[in-house]
N, C-alpha and C positions, 0 to 999 in steps of 0.2 A: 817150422811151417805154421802158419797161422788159419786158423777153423772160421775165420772170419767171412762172413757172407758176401760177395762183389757183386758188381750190378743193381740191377730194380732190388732186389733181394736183400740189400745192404739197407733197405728204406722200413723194413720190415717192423725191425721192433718200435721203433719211431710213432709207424703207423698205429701200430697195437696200442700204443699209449697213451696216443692224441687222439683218435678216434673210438676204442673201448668197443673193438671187437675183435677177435680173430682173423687171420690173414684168411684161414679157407671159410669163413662167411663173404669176404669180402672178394672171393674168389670164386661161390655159389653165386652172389649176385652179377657179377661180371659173366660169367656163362648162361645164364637165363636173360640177359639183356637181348632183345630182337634187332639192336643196332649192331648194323656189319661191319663197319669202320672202327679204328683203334681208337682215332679222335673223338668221335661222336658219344663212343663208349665214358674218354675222361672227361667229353663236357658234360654227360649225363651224371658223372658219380660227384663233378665238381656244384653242379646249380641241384641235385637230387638230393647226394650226402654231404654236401660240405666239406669234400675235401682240396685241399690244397691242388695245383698242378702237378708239381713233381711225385706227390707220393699215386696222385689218380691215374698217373703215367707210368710211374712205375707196378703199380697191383696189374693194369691193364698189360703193359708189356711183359713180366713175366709169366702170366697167367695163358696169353696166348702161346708164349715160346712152348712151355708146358704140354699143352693140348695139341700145337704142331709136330713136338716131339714124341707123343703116345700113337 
């Protein structure tokens, strides 16, 4: 069996690396944003923070799945 991350979650250490912060800073930020939409959230973190699409879609998608699961 392999311990290997799948999904948004698979983008994780990537992001940590190219960006130079922790996934739950970047998961504080994403819960304090006042934008209700998924989208609006990763054009905010893409023209805010700089980041890429795929990785600003992936922090935003698993961080919501997250919080509709708790």
């Amino acid at each position: 069996m392999s311990d290997q991350a799948k999904g948004p979650a698979s983008y994780f250490p990537a992001i940590e690396k190219k960006y130079g912060r922790p996934i739950a800073e970047w998961q504080d930020l994403i819960r304090a944003s006042p934008l209700p939409r998924h989208m609006e959230v990763v054009a905010w973190l893409k023209t805010e923070h700089g980041l890429g699409h795929g990785h600003a879609n992936a922090l935003v998608a698993h961080t919501r799945a997250e919080d509709a699961a708790a």
